[in-house]
N, C-alpha and C positions, 0 to 999 in steps of 0.2 A: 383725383379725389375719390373716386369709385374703389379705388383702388386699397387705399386707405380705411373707408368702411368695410370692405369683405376681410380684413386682416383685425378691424378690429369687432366685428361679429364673430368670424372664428376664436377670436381670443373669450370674446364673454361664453362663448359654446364650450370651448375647451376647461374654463373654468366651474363652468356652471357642472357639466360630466363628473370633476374632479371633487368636487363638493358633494356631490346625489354619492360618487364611490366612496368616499370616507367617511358619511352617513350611513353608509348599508354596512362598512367593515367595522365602525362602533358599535352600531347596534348587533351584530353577530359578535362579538369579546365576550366568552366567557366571564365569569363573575370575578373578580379580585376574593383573596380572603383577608380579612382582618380576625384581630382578636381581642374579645374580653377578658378582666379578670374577675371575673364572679364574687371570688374570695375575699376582692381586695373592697367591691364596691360591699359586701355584708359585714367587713369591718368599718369601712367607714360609715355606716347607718349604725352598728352596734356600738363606736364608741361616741355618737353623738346623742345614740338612749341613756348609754352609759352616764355622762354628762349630763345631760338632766334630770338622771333619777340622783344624781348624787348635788344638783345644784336644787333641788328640790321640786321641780317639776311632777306637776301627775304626772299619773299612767294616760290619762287621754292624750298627750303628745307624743308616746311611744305606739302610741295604740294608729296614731295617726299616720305616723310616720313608717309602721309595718304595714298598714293598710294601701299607701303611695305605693310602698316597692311589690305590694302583691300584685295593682291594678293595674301599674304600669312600666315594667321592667320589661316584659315582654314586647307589649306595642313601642315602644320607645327604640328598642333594638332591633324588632321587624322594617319597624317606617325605616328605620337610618340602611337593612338589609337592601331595602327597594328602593328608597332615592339613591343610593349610591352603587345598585348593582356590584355588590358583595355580597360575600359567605359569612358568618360570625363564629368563629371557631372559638371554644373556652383556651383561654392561655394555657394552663398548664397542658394543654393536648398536645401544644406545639412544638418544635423545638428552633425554627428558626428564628431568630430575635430582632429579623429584619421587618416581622408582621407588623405592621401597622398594627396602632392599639386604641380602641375606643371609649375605653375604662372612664377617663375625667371627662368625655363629650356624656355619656349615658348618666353618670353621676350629676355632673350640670342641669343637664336634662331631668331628673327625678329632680333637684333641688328647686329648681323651677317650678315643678308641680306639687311641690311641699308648701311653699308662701302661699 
């Protein structure tokens, strides 16, 4: 029986080692890049002014909705930089088309904070 417990001590050791190492090699990974399209997210807020300056909407809901993307396109794009330990590169910097794209998460995100 003794015999039994020291094989299965060394097993919870051996695991426990192997969990602390792949905790220290995630936390040292360089940052992933992703990318925005900046261009893509100031067309879709200009043809949503668009629309309501043409559905007859004031100016205080255009005024509203320029005031969201000043206050918070950056924090919105930093926090998602450092929960997810990424870089945010502008799309057209890019050129490989395999980058991850965060364009409709940041967009949802400012739409969020529009309501």
């Amino acid at each position: 029986m003794t015999e039994i417990y020291k094989y299965v001590i060394q097993a919870i050791i051996t695991v426990i080692i192997v969990l602390i190492g792949m905790i220290i090699m995630r936390h040292n990974q360089p940052p992933s890049i992703v990318k925005i399209d900046l261009v893509a997210i100031t067309t879709h807020y200009t043809e949503i002014m668009t629309k309501n300056t043409i559905n007859g909407s004031n100016s205080d809901e255009a005024k509203k909705i320029s005031e969201t993307i000043k206050n918070n396109l950056e924090p919105v794009i930093s926090d998602y930089a450092k929960s997810h330990n990424v870089v945010v590169i502008q799309a057209q910097a890019l050129i490989d088309s395999r980058t991850p794209d965060i364009t409709d998460y940041v967009i949802q995100r400012l739409d969020k904070k529009l309501r």
